[in-house]
N, C-alpha and C positions, 0 to 999 in steps of 0.2 A: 615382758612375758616371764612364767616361770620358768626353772631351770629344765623342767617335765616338757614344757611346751616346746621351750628352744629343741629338745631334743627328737618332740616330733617331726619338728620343720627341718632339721637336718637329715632326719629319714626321709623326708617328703622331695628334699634337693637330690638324694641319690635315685630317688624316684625317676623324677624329672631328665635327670640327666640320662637315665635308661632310655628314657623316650627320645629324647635330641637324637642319642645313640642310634638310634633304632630308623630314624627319618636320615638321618644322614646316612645308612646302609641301605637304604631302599628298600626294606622291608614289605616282602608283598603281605603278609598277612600282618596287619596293626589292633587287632584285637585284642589282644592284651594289655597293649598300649595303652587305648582306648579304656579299657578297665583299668587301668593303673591311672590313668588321668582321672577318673571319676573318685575313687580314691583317695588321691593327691585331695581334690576339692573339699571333699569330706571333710581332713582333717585340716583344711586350710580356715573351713566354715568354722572349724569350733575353737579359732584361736582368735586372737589379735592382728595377728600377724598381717594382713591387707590393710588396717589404718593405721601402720604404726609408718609416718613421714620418713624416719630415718634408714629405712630397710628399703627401700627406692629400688635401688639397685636389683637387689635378690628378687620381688617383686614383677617388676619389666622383664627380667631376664625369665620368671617360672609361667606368665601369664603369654610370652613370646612362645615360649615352648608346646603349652597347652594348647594355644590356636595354631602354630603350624601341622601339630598332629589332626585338629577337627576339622582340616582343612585341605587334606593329604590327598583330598579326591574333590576338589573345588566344585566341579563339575558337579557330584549329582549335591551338590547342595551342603555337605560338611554333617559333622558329629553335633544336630545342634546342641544340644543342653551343654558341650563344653563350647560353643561358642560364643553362647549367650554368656555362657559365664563369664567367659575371656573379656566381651565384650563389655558386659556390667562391669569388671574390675579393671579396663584399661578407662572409666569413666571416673572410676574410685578415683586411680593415681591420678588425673589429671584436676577430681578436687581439691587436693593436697599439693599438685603440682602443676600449675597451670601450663606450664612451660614448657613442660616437658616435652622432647622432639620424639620419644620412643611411643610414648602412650599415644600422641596423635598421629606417628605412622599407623601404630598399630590398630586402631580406629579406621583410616582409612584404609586399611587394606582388609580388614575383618566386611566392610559394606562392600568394598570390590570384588573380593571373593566373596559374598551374598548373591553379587550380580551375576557371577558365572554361569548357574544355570538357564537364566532368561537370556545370557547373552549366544551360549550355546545352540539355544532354539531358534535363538532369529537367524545366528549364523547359518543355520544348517539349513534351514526351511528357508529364508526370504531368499531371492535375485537381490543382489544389488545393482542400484543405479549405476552404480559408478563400474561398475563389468561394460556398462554399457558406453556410459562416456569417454572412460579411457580406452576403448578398442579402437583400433582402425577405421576409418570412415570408408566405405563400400565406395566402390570407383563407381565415379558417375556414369562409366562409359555402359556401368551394368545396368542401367536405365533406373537405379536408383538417384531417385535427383536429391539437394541440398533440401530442398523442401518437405522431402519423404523424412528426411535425417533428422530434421529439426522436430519436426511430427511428432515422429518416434520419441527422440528425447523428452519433450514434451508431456508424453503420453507416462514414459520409466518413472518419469521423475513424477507425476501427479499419483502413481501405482504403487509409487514409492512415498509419497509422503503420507496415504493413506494407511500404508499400515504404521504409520505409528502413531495411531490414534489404539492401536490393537494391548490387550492383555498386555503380556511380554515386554513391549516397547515401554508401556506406565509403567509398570515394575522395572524395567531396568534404570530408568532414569530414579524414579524416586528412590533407590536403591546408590545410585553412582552420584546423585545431588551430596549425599552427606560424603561420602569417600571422597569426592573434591574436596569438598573445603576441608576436610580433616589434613589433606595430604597439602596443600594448601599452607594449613599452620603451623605444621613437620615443616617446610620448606622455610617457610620465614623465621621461626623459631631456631632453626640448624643455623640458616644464614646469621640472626643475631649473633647466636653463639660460636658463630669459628668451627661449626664440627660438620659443615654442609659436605652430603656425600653426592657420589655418583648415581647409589642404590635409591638414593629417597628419591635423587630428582627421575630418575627412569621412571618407578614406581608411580608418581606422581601424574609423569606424562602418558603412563599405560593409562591408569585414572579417566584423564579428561581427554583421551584418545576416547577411550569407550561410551562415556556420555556425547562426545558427538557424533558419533558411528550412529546411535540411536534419537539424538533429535534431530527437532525440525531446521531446515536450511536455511531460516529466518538468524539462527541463533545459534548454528553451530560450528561456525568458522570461531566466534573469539574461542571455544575448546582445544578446535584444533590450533589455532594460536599458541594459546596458552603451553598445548603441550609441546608445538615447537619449541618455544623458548625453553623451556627443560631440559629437551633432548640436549640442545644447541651448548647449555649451561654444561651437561653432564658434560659432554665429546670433551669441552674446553678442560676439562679437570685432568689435572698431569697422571698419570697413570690408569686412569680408568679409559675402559672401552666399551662400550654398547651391545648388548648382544643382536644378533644378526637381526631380529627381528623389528626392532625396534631402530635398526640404520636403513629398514627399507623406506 
């Protein structure tokens, strides 16, 4: 690049690093942000600077930064146009670098927070089966018999796999299909290389926690498998700790 251009991109990183700033303060109001990230892109569009292999580094680290901010409210769905963008250019690095553990976390976490909002609706609106199963079973003395029980179950569970044939449930999955495998070849990729964390494998097991929470019971044990072993991997890692949620 020219020496004009380098000197954009160096304006563009104090940018950037404004925004890190600003998420790691908890900023309630991110609008500026937000226009400074749009900005950033701008002048990212009119250089070289995303296919150039040996900038890796600077690259991963400004396209991390961009999606934590368009993402800073998961929930109603993110900033898309800087997502999209994030997400087009964590596809870049990964043609240039197929290897890479940062570009395919950051794939797989960009589709998982896509799922946020559908996953938010199921949570909020459906019963779950499993409210049901794991409760206490009603004493039989109370003239609810074993056969009422199983009924019932029966019934949760047939109540319960019908909706996910629903809106919400397709989208979450076709949504949480690609964040698997992305987060998937972050894990294996890490593992080759000697740099496997705590953070990817949690991340990973949130992943395929949540596509089983939404499919079918034909298929969603190896998920939740799968995220066990994660979990199991991370605890084992010498200084890393789980956050509470994910040790329940």
């Amino acid at each position: 690049m020219t020496s004009n251009a380098e000197r954009r991109i160096a304006s563009v990183k104090t940018q950037v690093k404004q925004i890190y700033l600003a998420l790691q303060e908890h900023q309630s109001d991110l609008q500026s942000s937000v226009n400074t990230a749009r900005d950033v892109m701008h002048v990212i569009g009119s250089t070289t600077f995303m296919s150039r292999p040996g900038r890796v580094g600077d690259q991963v680290w400004l396209i991390e930064g961009l999606q934590r901010l368009a993402y800073h409210d998961f929930d109603t769905g993110g900033v898309r146009d800087i997502a999209d963008w994030c997400l087009r250019h964590w596809l870049r690095v990964l043609t240039n670098h197929p290897e890479n553990v940062e570009a395919h976390r950051g794939l797989g976490q960009s589709w998982l927070w896509r799922a946020q909002p559908c996953l938010a609706r199921i949570y909020g609106e459906d019963g779950s089966v499993s409210s049901v199963t794991s409760s206490d079973r009603i004493s039989l003395l109370s003239g609810y018999s074993e056969t009422d029980y199983e009924r019932d179950i029966a019934e949760a569970t047939t109540e319960a796999n019908s909706r996910l044939h629903t809106a919400d449930y397709v989208e979450a999955r076709g949504l949480l299909l690609p964040s698997t495998e992305y987060f998937a070849k972050a894990v294996q990729a890490a593992d080759t290389q000697g740099i496997l964390t705590g953070d990817i494998l949690a991340s990973a097991a949130e992943s395929y926690m949540s596509l089983g929470n939404v499919s079918y019971t034909t298929i969603n044990a190896q998920y939740f498998r799968t995220a066990l072993g994660y979990l199991k991997r991370a605890s084992e890692l010498p200084g890393y700790a789980l956050c509470s949620y994910l040790q329940r």
